[in-house]
C-alpha positions as CSV (number, residue, x, y, z in Angstrom):
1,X,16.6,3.7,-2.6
2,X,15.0,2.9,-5.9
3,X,17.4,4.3,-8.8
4,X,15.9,5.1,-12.7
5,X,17.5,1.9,-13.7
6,X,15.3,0.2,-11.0
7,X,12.6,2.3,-12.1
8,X,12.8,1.7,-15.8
9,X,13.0,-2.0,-15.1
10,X,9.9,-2.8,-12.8
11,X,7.9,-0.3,-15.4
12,X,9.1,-2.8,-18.4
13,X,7.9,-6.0,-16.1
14,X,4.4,-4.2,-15.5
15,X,4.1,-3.6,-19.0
16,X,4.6,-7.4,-20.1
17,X,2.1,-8.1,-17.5
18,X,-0.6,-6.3,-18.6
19,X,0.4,-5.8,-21.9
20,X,-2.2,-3.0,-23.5
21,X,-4.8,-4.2,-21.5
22,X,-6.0,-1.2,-20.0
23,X,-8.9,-0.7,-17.3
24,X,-11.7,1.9,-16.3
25,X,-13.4,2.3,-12.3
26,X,-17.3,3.2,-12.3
27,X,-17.8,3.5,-8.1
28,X,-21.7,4.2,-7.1
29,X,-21.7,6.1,-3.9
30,X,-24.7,7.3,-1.8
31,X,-23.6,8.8,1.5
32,X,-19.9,7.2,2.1
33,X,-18.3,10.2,3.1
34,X,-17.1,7.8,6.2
35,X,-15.6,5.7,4.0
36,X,-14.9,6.9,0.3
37,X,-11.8,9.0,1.1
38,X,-9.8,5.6,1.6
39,X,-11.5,4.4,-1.8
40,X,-9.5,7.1,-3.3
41,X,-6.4,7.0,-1.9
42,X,-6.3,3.3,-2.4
43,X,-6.9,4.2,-6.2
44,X,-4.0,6.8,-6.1
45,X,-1.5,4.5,-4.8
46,X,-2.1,2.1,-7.7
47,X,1.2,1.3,-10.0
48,X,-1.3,0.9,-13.0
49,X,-3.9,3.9,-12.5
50,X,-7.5,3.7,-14.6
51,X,-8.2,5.6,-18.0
52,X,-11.0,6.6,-16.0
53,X,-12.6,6.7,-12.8
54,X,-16.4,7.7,-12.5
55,X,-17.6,7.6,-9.3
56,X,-21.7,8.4,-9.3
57,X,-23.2,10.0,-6.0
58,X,-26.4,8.8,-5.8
59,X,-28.3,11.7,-4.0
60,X,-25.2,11.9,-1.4
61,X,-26.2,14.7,1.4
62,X,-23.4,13.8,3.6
63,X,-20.9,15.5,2.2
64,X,-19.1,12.8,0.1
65,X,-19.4,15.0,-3.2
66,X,-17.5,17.7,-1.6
67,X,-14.8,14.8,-1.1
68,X,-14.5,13.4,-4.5
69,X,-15.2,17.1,-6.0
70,X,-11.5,17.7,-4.6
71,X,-9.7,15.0,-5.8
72,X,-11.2,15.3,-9.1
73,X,-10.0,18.8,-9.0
74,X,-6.4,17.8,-8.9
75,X,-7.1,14.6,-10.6
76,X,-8.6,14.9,-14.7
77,X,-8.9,10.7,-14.9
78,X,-11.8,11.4,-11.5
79,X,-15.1,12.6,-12.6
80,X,-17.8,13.3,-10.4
81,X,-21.2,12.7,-11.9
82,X,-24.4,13.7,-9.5
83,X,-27.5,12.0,-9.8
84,X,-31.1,13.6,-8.2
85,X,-31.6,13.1,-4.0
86,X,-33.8,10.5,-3.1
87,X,-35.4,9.3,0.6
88,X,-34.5,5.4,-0.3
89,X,-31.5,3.4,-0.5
90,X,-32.7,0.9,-2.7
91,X,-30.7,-2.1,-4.0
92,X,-31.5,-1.7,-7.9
93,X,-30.6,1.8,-7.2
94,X,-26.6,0.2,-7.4
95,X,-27.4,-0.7,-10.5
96,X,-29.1,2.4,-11.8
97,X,-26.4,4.8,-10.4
98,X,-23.6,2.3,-12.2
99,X,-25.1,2.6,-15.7
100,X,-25.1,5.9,-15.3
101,X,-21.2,5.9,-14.8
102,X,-21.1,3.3,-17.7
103,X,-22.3,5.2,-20.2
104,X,-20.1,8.5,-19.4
105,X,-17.6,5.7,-20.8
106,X,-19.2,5.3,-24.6
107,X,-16.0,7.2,-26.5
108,X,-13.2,5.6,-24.2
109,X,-11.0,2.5,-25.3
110,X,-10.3,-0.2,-23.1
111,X,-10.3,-3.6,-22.3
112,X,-11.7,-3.9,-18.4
113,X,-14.0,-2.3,-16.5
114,X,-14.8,-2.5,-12.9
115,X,-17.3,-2.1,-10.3
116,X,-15.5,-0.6,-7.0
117,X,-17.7,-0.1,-4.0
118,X,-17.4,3.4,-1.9
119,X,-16.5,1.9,1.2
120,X,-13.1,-0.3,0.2
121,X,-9.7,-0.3,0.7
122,X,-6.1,-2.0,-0.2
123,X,-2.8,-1.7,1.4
124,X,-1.6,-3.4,-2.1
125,X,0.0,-1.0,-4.8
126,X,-0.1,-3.6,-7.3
127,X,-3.9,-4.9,-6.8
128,X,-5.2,-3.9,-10.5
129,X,-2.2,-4.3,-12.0
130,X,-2.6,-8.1,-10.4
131,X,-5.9,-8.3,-11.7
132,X,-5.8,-6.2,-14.7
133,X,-2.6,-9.0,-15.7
134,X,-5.3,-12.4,-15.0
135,X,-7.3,-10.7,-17.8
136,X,-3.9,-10.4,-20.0
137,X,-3.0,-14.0,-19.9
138,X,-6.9,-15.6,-20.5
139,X,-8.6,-13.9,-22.9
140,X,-11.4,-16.5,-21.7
141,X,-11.8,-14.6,-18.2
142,X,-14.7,-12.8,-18.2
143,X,-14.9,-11.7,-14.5
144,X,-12.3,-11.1,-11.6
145,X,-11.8,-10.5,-8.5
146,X,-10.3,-10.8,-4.9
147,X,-10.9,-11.9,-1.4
148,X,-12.0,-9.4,1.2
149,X,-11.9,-8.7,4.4
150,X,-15.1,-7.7,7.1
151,X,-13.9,-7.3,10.4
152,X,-12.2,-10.4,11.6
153,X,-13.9,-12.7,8.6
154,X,-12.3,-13.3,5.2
155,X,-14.9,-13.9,2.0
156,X,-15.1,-15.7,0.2
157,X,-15.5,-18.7,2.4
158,X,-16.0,-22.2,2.6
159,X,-19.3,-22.7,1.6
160,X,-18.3,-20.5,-1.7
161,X,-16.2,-21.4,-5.1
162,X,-13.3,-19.6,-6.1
163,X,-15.7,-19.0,-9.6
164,X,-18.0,-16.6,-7.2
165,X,-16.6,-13.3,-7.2
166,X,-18.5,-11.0,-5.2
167,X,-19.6,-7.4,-5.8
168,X,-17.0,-5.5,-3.7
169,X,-14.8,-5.0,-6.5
170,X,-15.9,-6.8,-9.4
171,X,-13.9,-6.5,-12.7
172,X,-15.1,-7.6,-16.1
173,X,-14.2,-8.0,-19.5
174,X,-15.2,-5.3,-21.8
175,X,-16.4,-8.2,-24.3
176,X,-17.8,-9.8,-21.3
177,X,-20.1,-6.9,-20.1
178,X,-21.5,-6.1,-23.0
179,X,-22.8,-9.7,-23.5
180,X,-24.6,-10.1,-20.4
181,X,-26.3,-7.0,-21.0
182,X,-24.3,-5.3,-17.8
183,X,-26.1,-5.3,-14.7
184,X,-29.6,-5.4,-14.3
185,X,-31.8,-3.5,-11.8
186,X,-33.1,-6.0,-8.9
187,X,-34.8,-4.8,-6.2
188,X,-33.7,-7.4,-3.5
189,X,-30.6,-7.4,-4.6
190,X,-27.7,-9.7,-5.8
191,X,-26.7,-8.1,-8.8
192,X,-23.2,-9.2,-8.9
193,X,-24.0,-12.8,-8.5
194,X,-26.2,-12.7,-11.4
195,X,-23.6,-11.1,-13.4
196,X,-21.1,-14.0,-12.6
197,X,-24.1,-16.4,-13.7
198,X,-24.8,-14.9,-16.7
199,X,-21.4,-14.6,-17.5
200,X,-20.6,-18.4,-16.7
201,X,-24.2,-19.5,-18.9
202,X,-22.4,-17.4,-21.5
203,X,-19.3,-19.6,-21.5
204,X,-17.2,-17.1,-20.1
205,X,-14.6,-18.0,-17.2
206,X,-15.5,-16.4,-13.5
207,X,-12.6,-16.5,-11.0
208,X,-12.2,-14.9,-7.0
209,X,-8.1,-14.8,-6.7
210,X,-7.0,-15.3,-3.0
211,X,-3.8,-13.7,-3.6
212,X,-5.1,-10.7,-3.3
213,X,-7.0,-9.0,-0.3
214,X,-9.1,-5.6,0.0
215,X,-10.8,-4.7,3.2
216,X,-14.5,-4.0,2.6
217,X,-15.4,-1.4,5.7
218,X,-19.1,-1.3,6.0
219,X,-20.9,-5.0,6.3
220,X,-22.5,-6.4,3.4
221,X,-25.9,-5.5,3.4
222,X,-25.6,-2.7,6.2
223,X,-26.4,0.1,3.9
224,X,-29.8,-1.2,3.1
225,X,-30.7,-3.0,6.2
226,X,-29.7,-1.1,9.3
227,X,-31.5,-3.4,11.7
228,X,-29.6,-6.9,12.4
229,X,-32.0,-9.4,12.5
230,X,-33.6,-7.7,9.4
231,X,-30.8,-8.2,7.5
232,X,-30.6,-11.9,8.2
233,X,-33.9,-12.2,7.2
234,X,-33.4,-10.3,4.3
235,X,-30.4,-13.0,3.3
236,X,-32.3,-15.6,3.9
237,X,-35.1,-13.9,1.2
238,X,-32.4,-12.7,-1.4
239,X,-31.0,-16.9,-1.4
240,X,-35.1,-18.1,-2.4
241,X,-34.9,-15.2,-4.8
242,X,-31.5,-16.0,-6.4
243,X,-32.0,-19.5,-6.4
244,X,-30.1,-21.2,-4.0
245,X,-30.8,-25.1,-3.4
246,X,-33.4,-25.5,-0.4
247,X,-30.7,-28.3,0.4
248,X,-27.7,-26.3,0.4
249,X,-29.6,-23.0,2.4
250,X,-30.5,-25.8,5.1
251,X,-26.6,-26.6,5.2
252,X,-25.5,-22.8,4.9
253,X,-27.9,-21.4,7.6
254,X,-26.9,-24.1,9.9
255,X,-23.2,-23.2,9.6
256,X,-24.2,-20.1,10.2
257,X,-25.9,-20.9,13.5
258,X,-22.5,-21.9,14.8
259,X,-21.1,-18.3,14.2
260,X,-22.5,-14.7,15.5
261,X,-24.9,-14.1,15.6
262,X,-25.2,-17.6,17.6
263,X,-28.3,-19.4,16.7
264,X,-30.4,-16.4,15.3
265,X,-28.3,-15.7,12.7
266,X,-28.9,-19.1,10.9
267,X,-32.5,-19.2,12.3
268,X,-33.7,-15.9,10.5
269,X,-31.7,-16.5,6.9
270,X,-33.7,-20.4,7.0
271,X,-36.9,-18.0,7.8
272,X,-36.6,-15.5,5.0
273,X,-35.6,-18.4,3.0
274,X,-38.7,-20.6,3.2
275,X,-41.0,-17.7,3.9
276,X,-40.1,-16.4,0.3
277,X,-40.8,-20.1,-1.0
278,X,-44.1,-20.5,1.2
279,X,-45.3,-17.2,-0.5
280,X,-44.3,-18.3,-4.1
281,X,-42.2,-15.3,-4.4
282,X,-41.6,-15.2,-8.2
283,X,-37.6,-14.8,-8.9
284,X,-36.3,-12.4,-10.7
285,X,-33.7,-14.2,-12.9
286,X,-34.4,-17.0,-15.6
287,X,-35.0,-20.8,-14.5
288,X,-31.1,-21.5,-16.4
289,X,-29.3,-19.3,-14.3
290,X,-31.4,-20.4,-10.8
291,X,-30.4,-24.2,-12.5
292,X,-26.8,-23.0,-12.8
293,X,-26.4,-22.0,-9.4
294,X,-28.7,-25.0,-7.6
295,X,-25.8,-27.4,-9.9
296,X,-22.8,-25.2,-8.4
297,X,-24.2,-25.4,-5.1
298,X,-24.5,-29.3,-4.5
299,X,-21.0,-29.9,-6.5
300,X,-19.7,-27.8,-3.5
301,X,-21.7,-29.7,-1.2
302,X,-21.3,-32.8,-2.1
303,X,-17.7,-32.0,-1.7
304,X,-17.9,-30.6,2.2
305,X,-19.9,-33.7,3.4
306,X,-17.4,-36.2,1.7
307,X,-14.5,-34.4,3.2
308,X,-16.1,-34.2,6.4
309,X,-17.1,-38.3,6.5
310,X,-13.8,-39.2,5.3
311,X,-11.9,-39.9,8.6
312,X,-14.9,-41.8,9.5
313,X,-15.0,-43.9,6.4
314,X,-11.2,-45.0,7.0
């Protein structure tokens, strides 16, 4: 049993972690009534709670306002903030319902703010008072995160650098936010990964921390594309618009041909991917950030293939 003396002394080690850094959630939601419940109590559990949470239904008919109206009954840091119903689940729509939230922020001090999807969870008490500590020791880090969890697969993965953090819960730097201009509406998506480039062209540090772990419930991509092999073809599409190296998507899609879906998988992201390029689909994101990534990509490569050949070069 924890006495006040225990209590008193694991509050003074949290505060030398994070120091005054404080943090703020913005969580865009369009029908997650399945899922957003565990966002919440997640968020409760925390040892280091936000200033303020802002969580954005976008058009929700299913019943998830009625869920977050509750909690922020009994809650005053939770505010629900409604935006019009709409037919289409759009990917800049993310974006749009988020800069909503961010703006309900304008008269609040603090030093982080995060991006937390509807459809997360952690076990971890302590996983923004982890996170919200990276930022207290380097003032250089500009965005954080974690691994996460789908099913029985754990991102990131191989084929990605521990300076990707992906959108599930994406933290950034006040500082940091600001000058990358936030996130920026794209209608095929990706809007986290060009905030991590931004924020890396802008000299700021980008970092996933495998320490950590949330579970991310619904599969990447899911919400948007309900169909399977439309999704892969949709990935395949969204890597041609976000840059990726035609070398590197030839090595990525054929990994993914040796996990499920077997074959297809691989075979539809390669065909999205060069369809886009056959079409001369114009990218929306600047030729330095698509040079960025294409540099990123074959460091990581180049890596892979000379640890693979090294037993053979011995």
């Amino acid at each position: 049993m924890q006495t006040a003396e225990d209590l008193i002394r694991s509050t003074r080690t949290r505060q030398r972690r994070v120091g005054n850094c404080t943090y703020v959630l913005i969580t865009p939601a369009r029908n997650e009534a399945k899922f957003i419940e565990l966002t919440i109590q997640s968020v409760l559990a925390q040892t280091i709670r936000p200033v303020k949470w802002v969580i954005v239904s976008d058009g929700s008919t299913d019943g998830t306002d009625n869920i977050v109206r509750d909690y922020a009954a009994q809650h005053n840091w939770i505010e629900l903030v409604r935006r019009p119903e709409h037919k289409e689940r759009t990917f800049s729509a993310k974006a749009d319902a988020f800069n909503v939230g961010y703006h309900r922020l304008d008269n609040l001090d603090y030093e982080v703010i995060g991006n937390l999807d509807a459809d997360i969870s952690f076990d971890d008490k302590e996983y923004f008072e982890f996170l919200i500590s990276r930022f207290a020791e380097n003032p250089r880090l500009g965005i954080a995160g974690t691994s996460f969890r789908e099913g029985n697969i754990t991102y990131p993965s191989r084929l990605h650098s521990i300076d990707d953090v992906l959108g599930a819960c994406q933290m950034f730097r006040r500082e940091c936010f600001g000058a990358i201009g936030g996130y920026q509406p794209i209608s095929g998506g990706g809007i986290d990964m060009v905030a991590v480039l931004a924020a890396q062209a802008a000299g700021w540090q980008t970092r996933t921390f495998a320490e950590k772990l949330c579970i991310h419930h619904r599969a990447v991509g899911s919400a948007h594309c309900t169909n399977l092999l439309e999704r892969w073809l949709h990935t395949g599409r969204k890597d041609y618009l976000l840059g990726s190296h035609p070398a590197f998507e030839v090595f990525r899609c054929t990994y993914q041909m040796a996990r499920r879906p077997y074959v297809i998988g691989g075979v539809l992201m390669l065909l999205g991917y060069f369809w886009a390029m056959l079409c001369g689909v114009q990218r929306p994101i600047p030729q330095q950030l698509v040079n960025l990534r294409r540099n990123g990509q074959m460091k990581r490569l180049h890596g892979i293939l000379r640890r693979a050949l090294w037993p053979l070069s011995r």
